[in-house]
N, C-alpha and C positions, 0 to 999 in steps of 0.2 A: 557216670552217674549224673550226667545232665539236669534230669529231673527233680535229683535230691531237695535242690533249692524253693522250688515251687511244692512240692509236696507239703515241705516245711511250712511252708506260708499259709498253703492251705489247711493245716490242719492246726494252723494257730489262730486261722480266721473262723476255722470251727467252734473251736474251743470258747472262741470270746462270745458267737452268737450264740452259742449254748449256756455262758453263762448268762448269757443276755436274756436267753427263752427260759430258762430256771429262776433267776429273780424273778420275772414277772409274771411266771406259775405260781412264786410261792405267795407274792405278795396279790394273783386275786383266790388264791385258799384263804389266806388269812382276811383279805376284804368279806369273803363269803363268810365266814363265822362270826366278822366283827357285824353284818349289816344283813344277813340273811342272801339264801343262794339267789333271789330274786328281786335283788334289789336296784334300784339304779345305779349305786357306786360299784357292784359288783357286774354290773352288765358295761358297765364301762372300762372297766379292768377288762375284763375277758374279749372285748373288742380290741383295746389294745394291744392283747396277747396275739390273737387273731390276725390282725395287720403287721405284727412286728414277723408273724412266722411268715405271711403273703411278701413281703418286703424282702426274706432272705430267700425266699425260693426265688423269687421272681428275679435278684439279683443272681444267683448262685445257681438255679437249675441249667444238667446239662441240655438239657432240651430249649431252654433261649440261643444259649451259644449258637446250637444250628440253625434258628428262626424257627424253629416249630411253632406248629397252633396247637392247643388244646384244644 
């Protein structure tokens, strides 16, 4: 079970960018109710969201590893 160790890793590196992508879900819900869905503080949140998921794929997809292009 070679793999066991990296598995691990991997799904504890999941875990954290999950909670990582869940705080900042929750916190632009509640920007959007505090400021309206269309507002600048919430279009900045959701950018953020936005870049933080573009940030773990682009790190984490298997499709980099091989060099792929989209």
């Amino acid at each position: 079970m070679s793999g066991y160790p990296e598995i691990c890793a991997s799904q504890e590196i999941s875990g954290i960018y999950s909670e990582k992508i869940e705080e900042k879900r929750q916190k632009l819900l509640d920007t959007a109710k505090e400021y309206g869905t269309f507002s600048k503080q919430t279009l900045k949140v959701s950018q953020e969201l936005d870049q933080l998921i573009i940030e773990i794929q682009e790190k984490y997809s298997p499709s980099r590893e091989r060099g792929a292009a989209f």
